[in-house]
C-alpha positions in Angstrom: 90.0 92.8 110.9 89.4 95.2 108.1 87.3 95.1 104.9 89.8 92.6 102.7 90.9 89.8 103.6 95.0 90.0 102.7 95.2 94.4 102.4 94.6 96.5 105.4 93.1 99.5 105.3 95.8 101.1 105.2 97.0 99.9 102.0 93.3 100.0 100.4 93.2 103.8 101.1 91.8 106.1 98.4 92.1 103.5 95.9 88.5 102.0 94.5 86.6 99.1 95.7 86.4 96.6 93.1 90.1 97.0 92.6 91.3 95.8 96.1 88.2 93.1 95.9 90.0 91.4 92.7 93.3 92.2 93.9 92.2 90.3 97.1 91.1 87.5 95.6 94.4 87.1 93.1 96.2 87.1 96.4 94.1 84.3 97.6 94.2 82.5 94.3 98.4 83.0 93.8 99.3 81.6 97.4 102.0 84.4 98.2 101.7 87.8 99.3 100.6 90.4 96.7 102.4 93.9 98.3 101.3 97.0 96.7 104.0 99.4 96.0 101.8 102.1 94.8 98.1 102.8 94.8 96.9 106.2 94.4 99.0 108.9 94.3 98.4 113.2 93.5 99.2 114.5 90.6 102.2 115.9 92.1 103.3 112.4 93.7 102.3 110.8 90.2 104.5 113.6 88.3 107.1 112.7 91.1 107.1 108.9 89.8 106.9 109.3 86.1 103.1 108.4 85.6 101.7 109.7 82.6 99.3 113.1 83.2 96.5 110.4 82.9 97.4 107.9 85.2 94.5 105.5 86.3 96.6 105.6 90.0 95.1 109.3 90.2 91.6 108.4 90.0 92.2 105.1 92.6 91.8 102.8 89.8 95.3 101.2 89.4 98.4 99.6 91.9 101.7 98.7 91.2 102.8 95.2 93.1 106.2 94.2 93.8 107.1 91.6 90.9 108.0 88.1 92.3 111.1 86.8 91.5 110.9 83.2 90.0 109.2 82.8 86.8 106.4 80.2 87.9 105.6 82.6 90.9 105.6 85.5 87.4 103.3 82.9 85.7 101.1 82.6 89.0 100.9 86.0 89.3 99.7 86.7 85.7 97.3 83.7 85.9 95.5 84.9 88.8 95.1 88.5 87.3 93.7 87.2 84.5 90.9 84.9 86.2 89.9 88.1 88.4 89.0 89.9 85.2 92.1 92.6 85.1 91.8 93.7 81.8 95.2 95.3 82.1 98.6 94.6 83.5 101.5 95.8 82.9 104.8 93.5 83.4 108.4 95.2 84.8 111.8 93.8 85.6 110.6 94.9 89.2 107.0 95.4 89.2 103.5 94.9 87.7 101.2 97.2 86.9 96.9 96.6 86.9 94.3 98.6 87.1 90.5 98.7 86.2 90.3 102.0 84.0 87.5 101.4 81.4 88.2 104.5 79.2 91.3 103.0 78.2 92.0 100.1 75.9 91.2 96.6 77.2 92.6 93.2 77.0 96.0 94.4 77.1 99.3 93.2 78.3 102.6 95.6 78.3 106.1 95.0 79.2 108.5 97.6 80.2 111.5 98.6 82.2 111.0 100.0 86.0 111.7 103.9 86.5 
């Protein structure tokens, strides 16, 4: 068994600490798996995907999860963020962006349309 309880290390690699420990508990909290579609990436992979030059998922501070489908599993999802202390998430047709970047702005929520 690895350090978290749903993410194995594998899937934790690179990215920072107290992300995966929220991130862990969210999964706990929403009742269905929480897969991570992207975690930290190089600048060249983050180019490669259309992050922004800044991108938190350089430093290890941001995932993107695979969006659930129905819109109480959506709600869930969002809920359970929220109560972890994600200060920002992003919402996609596809996936959902969070991350714990502090020298950006907090208390946000974005939507947008997956690359």
């Amino acid at each position: 068994m690895g350090k978290w309880r749903y993410f194995s290390d594998d899937e934790s690699a690179g990215l920072d600490d107290e992300l995966i420990s929220r991130l862990d508990v969210a999964r706990g909290l929403c009742g269905f798996p929480i897969v991570i579609t992207s975690g930290r990436r190089t600048p060249e992979q983050n180019a490669a995907a259309g992050g922004v030059p800044d991108s938190s998922h350089v430093r290890g501070l941001a995932v993107d999860i695979q969006a659930p489908v129905g819109k109480s599993e959506r709600e869930k999802l969002i809920w359970a963020l929220g109560r972890v202390g994600f200060r920002r998430v992003g919402l996609y047709d596809r996936h959902a962006h969070c991350d714990i970047d502090e020298s950006k702005a907090q208390d946000v929520v974005w939507f947008g349309i997956s690359h």
